[in-house]
C-alpha positions, 0 to 999 in steps of 0.5 A: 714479611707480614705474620700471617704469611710467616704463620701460614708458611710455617704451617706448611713447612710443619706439615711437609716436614711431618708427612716426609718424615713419616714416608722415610720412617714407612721406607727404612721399616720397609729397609729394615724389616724384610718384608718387601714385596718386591718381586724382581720387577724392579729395584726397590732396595735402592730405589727407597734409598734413593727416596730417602736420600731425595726426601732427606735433602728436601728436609734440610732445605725446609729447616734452612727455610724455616731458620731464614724466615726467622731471620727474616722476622727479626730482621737480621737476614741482611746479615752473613749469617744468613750465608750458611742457610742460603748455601745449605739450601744451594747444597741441598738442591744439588745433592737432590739432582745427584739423587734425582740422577742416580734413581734415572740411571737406575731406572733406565735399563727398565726403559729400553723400549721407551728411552723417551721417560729416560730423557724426561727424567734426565731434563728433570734433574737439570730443571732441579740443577737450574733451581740451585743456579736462582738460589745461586744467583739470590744468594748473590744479590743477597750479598750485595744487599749485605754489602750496602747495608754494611756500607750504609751503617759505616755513612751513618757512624761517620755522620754521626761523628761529623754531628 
């Protein structure tokens, strides 16, 4: 991986991370002060704790990213520390369709005449659930990668030997 795509996802990740911090900081002041403009309409209580929720598992896969980049940089990813991100990253995305249903079942009743946004939102969640099963299967050819490399190392310290 070249340093300028690691500059330029790193910048990114910055700026992502930054802007979802500064909408949860706006959200629990929203929480937290009192002065929510709802009007009954609708459940913005916990729709923004589902928000925050939503955006706070989308952080913890950035910081993952961002720590597998680093890896990737000094050229230790092919190793089993990399297993504890990847696996952040498959928990974070779950746990991101977990939040993603609950805010469908609690924007459902307000649906009943068009049930049709409900079964998007739903589809949404499972395309969110099939994002976590790529990064399953990444993580899979991940440790088959992990496991050549491993065996790689062992051949070269028997020839080594025989040398």
């Amino acid at each position: 991986m070249g340093k300028l795509a690691v500059r330029a996802l790193r910048a990114v990740l910055v700026v992502v991370l930054a802007g979802t911090v500064f909408v949860q900081a706006l959200m629990l002041w929203a929480l937290i002060s009192g002065n929510d403009p709802e009007d009954g309409s609708l459940p913005l209580t916990p729709l923004r704790v589902i928000t925050i929720l939503g955006i706070g598992a989308a952080q913890v896969a950035m910081v993952c990213v961002w720590r597998l980049v680093a890896m990737v940089r000094r050229g230790t990813v092919f190793s089993h520390a990399a297993f504890r991100y990847v696996d952040a990253i498959i928990g974070a995305i779950v746990a991101a369709a977990l939040v993603w249903f609950a805010g469908t079942a609690l924007n459902a009743p307000g649906q009943r005449d068009d049930p049709g946004v409900t079964l998007i939102m739903g589809g949404v969640g499972l395309a969110i659930l099939g994002v976590a099963l790529i990064v399953l299967v990444l993580r899979t050819l991940l440790a088959q990668a992990v496991a050549r490399d491993v065996e790689a190392a062992e051949m070269q310290a028997e020839l080594d030997e025989v040398i």
